[in-house]
N, CA, C and O of each residue as an XYZ file, in Angstrom:
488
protein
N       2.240     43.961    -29.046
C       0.989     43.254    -28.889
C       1.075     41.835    -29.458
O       0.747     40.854    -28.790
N       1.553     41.756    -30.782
C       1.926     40.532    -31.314
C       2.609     39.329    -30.175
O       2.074     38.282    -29.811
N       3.902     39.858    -29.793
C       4.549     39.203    -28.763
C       3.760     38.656    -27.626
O       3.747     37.467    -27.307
N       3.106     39.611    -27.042
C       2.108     39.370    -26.025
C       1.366     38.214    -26.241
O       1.470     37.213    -25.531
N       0.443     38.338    -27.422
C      -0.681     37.210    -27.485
C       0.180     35.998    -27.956
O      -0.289     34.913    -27.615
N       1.533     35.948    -28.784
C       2.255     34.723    -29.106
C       2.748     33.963    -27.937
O       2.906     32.744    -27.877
N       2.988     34.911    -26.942
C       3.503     34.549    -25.524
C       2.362     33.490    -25.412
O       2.412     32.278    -25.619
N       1.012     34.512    -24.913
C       0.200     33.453    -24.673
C      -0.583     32.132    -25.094
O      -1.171     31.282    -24.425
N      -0.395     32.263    -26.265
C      -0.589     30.817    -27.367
C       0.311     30.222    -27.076
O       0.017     29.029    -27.147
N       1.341     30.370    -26.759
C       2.465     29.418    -26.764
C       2.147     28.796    -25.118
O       2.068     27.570    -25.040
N       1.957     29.648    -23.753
C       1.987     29.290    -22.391
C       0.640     27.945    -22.234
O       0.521     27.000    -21.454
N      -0.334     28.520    -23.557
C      -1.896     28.181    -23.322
C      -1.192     26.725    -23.934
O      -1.236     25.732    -23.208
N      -0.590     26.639    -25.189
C      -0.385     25.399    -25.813
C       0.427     24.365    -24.883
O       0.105     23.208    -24.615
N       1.494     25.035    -24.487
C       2.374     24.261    -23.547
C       1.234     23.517    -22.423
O       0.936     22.323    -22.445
N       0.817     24.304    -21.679
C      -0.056     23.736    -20.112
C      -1.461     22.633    -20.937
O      -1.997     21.796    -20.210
N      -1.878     22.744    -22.282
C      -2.390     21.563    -22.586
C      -1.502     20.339    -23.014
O      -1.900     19.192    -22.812
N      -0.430     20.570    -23.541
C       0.361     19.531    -24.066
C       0.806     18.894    -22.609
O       0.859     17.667    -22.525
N       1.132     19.719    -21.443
C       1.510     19.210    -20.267
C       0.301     18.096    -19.703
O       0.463     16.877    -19.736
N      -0.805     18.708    -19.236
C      -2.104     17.975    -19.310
C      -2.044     16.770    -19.899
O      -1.753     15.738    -19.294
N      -2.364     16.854    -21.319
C      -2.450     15.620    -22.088
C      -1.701     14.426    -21.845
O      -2.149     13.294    -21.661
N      -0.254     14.888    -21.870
C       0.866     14.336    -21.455
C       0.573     13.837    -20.001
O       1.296     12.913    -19.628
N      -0.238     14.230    -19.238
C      -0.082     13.433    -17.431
C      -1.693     12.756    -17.484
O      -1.820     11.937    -16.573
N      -3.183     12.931    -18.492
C      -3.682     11.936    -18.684
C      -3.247     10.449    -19.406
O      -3.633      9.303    -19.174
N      -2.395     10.924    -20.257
C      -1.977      9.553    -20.918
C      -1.111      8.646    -20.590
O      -0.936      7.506    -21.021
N      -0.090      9.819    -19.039
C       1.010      9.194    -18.731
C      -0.104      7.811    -17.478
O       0.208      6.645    -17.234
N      -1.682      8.801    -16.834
C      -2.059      8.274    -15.695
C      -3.266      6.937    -16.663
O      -3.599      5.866    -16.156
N      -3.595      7.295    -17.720
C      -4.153      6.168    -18.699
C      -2.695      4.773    -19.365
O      -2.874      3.626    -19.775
N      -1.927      5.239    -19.268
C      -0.675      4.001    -19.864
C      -0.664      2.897    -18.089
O      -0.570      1.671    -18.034
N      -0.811      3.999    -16.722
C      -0.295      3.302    -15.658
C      -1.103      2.537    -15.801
O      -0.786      1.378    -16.068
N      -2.687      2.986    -15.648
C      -4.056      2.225    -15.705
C      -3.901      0.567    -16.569
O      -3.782     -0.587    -16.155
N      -3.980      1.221    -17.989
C      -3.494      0.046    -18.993
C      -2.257     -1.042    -18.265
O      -2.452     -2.253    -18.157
N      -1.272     -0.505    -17.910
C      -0.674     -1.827    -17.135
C      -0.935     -2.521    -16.254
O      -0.785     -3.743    -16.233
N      -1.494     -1.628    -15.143
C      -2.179     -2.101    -14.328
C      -3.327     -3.499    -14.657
O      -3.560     -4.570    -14.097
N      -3.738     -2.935    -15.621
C      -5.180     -3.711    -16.270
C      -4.657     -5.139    -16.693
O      -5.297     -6.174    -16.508
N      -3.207     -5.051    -17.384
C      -2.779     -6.423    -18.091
C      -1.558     -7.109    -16.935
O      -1.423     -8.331    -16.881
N      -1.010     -6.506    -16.360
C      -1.084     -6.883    -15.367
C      -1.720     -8.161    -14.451
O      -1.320     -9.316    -14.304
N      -3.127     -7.289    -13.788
C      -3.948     -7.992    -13.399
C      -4.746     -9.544    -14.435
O      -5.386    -10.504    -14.006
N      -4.355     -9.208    -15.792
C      -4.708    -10.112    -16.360
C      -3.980    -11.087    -16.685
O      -4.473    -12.173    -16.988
N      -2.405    -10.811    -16.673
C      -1.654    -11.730    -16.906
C      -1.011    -13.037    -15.493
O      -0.334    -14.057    -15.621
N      -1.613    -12.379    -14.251
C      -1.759    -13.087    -12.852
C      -3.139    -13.991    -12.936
O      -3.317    -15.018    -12.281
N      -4.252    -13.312    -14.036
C      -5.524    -14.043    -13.835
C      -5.584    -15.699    -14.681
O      -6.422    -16.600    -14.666
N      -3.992    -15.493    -15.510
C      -4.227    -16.314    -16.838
C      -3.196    -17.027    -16.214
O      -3.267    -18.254    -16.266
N      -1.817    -16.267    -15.369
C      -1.111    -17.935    -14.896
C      -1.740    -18.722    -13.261
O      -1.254    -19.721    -12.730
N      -2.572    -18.143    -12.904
C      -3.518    -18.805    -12.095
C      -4.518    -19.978    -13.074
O      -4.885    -21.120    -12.796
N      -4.693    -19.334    -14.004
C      -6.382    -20.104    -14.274
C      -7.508    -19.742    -14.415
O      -8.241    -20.205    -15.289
N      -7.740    -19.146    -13.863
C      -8.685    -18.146    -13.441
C      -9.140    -18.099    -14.268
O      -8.325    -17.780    -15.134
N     -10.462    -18.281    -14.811
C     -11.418    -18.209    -15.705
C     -12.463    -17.073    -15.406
O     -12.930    -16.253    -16.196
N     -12.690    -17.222    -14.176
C     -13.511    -16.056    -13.987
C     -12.974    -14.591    -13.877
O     -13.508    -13.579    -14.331
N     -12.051    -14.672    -13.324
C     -11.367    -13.430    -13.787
C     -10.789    -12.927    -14.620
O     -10.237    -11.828    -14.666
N     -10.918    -13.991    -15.583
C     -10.063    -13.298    -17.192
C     -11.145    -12.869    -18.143
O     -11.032    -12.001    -19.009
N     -12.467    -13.766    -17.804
C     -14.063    -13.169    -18.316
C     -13.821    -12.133    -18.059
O     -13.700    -11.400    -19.041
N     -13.664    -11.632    -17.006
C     -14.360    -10.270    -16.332
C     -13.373     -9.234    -17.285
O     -13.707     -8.049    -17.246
N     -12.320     -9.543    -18.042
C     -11.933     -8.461    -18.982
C     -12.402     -8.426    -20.501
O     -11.962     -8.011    -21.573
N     -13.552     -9.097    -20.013
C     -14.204     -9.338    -21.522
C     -15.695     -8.232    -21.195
O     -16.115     -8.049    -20.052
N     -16.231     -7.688    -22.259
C     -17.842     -7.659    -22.322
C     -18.987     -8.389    -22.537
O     -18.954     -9.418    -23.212
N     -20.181     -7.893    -21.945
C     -21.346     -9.579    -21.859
C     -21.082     -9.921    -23.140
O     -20.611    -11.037    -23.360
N     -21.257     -9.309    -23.861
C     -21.321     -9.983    -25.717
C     -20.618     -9.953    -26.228
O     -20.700     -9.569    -27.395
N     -19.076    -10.482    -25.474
C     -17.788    -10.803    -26.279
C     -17.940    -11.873    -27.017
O     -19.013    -12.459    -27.159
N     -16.830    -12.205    -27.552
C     -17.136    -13.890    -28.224
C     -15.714    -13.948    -28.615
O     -15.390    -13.117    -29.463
N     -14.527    -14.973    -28.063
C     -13.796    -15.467    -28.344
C     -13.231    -17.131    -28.606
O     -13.463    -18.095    -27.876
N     -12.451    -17.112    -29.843
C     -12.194    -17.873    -30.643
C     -10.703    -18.656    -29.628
O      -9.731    -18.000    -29.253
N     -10.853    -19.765    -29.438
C      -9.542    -20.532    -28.836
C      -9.337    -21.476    -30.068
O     -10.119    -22.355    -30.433
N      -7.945    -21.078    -30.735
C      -7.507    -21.717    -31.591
C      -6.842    -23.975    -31.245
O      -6.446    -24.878    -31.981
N      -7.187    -23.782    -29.358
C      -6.792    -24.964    -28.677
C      -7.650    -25.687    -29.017
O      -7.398    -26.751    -29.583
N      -8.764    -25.313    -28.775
C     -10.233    -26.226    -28.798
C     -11.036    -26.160    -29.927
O     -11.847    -27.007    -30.302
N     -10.677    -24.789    -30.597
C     -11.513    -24.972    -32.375
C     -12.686    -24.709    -31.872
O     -13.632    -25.361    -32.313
N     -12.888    -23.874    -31.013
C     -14.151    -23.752    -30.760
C     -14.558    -21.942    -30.585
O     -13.681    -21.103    -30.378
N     -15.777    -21.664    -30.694
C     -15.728    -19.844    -30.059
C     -16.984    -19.890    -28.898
O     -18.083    -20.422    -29.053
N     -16.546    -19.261    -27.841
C     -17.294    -19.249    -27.246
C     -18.005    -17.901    -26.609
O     -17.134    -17.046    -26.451
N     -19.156    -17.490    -26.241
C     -20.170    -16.716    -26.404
C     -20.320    -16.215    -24.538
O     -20.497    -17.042    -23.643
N     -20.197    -14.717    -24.319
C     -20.677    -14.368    -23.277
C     -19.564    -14.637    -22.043
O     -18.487    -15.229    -21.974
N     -20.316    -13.963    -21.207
C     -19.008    -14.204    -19.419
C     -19.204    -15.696    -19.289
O     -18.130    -16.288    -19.188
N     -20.396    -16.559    -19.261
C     -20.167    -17.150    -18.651
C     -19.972    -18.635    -19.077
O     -19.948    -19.654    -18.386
N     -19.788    -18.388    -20.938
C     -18.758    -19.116    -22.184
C     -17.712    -19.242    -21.345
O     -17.292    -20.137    -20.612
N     -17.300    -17.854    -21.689
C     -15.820    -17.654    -21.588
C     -14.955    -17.867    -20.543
O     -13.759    -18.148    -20.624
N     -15.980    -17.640    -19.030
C     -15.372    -18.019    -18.400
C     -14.900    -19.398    -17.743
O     -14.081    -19.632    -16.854
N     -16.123    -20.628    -18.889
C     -16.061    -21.617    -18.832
C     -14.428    -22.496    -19.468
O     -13.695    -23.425    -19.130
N     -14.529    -21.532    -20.486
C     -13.586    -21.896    -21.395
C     -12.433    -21.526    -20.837
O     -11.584    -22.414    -20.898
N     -12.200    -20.859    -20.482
C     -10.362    -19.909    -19.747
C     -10.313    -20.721    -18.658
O      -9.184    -20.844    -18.183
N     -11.264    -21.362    -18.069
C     -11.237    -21.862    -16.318
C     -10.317    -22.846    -16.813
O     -10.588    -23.574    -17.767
N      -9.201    -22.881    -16.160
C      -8.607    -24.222    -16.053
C      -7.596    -24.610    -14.577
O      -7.096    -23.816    -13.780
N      -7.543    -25.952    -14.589
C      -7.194    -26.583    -13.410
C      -5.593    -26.122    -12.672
O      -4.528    -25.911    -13.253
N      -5.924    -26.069    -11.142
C      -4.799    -25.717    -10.787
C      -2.889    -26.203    -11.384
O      -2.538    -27.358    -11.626
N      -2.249    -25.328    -11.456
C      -1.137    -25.833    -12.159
C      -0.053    -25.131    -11.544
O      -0.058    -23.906    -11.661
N       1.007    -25.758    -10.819
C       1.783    -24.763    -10.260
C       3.089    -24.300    -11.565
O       3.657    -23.210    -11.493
N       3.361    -25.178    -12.541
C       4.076    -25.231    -13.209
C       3.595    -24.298    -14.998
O       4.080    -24.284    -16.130
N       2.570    -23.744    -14.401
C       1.763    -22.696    -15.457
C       2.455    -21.552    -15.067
O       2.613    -21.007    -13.975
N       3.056    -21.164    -16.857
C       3.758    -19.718    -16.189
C       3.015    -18.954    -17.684
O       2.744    -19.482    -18.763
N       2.856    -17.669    -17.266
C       2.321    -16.725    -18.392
C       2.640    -15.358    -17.596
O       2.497    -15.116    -16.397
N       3.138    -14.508    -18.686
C       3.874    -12.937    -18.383
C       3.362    -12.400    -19.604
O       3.089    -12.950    -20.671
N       3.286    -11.192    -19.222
C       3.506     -9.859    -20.378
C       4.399     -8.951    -20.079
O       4.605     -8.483    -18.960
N       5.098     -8.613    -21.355
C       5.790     -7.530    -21.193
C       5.545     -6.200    -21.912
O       6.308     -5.992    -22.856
N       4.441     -5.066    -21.596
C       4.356     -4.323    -22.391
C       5.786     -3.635    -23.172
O       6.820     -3.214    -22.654
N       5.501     -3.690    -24.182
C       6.328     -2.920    -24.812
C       6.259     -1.365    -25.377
O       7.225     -0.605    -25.312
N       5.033     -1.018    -25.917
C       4.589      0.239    -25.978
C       3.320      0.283    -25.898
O       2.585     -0.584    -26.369
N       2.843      1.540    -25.147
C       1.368      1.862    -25.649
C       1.354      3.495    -25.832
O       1.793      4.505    -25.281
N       0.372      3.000    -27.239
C       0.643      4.539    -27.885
C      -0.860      5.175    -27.708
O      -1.683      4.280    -27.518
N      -1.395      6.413    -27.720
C      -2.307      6.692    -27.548
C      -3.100      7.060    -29.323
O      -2.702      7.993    -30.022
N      -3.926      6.358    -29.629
C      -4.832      7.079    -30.979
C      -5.348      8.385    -31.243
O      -5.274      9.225    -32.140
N      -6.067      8.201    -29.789
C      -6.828      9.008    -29.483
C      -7.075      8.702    -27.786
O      -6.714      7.661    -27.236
N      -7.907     10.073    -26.963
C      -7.813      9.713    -25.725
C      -8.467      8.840    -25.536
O      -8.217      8.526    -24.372
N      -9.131      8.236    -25.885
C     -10.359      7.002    -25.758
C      -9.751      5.839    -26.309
O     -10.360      4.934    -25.739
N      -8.789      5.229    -27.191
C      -8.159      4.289    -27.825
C      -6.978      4.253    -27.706
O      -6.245      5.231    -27.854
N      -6.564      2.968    -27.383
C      -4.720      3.361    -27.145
C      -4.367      1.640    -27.940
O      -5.086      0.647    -27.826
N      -3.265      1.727    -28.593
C      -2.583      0.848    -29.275
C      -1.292     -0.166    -28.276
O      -0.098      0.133    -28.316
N      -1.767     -1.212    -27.537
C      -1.214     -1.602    -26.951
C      -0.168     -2.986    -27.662
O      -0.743     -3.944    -28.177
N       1.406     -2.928    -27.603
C       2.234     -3.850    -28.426
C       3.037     -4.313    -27.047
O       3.680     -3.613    -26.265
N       2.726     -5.992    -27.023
C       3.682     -6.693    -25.847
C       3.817     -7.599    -26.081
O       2.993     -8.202    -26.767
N       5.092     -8.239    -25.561
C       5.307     -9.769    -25.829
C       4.701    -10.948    -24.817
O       4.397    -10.585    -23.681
N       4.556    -12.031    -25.104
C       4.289    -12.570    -24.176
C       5.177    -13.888    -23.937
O       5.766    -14.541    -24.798
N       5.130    -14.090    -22.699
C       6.182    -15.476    -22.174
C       5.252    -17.092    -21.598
O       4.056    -17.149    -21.311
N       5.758    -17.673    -21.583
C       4.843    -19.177    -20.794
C       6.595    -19.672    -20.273
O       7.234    -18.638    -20.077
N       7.108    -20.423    -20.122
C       8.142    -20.752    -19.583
C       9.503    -20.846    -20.121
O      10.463    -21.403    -19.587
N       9.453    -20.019    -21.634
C      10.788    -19.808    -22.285
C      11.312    -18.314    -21.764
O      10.603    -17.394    -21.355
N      12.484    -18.336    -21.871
C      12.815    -16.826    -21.730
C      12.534    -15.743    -23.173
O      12.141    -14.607    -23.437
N      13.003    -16.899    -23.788
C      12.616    -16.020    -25.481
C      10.774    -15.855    -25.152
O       9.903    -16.519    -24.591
N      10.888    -14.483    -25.929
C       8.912    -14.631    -26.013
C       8.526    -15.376    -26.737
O       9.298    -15.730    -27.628
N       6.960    -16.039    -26.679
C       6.352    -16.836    -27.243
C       5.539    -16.343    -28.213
O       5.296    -17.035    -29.201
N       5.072    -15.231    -28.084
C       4.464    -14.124    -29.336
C       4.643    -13.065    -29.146
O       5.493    -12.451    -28.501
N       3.489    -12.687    -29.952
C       3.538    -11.099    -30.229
C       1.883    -10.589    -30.193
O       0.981    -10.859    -30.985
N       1.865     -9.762    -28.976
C       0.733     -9.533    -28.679
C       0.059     -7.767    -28.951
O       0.569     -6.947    -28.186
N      -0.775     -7.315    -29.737
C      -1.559     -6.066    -29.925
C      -2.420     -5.790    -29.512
O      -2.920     -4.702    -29.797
């Protein structure tokens, strides 16, 4: 009887760890996907589309301009900038770890036109 029910704790544990394992594998695609799309929105210019990965009552700080600016349509004032064909910006995720299913710890580098990265992004 012992055997029996260990069997099944063990089959029950496995098929959630499997689970977990293919939300986080289909939440990591998502997450790239997401920076991704953001790192095409930022070597465009695109101001309005780099807002749109913000919330209405974000508020970010540009260490360029010394300034913080307030809301989508701050921010998207502030990120908008002029066509540039010679604007290059990449990410390279490097890991994303999960906290919890709702929070994930994202670590990537980022590039502008060196091959070495230019930071270090969390």
């Amino acid at each position: 009887m012992n055997r029996c029910c260990s069997a099944v704790v063990f089959v029950l544990a496995a098929t959630f760890v499997a689970q977990a394992q293919s939300v986080s594998s289909r939440d990591e695609t998502a997450i790239k996907a997401q920076l991704a799309a953001y790192s095409e929105a930022r070597q465009r210019g695109d101001g309005r589309a780099r807002a749109a990965f913000y919330t209405e009552d974000a508020e970010i700080w540009r260490l360029t301009t010394r300034k913080m600016s307030r809301g989508h349509a701050a921010i998207e004032k502030e990120l908008n900038l002029p066509s540039d064909p010679n604007r290059r910006f990449r990410l390279e995720v490097e890991n994303v770890s999960f906290l919890n299913p709702e929070v994930a710890f994202i670590d990537a580098q980022y590039y502008s036109s060196s091959v070495e990265p230019d930071g270090h992004a969390f």
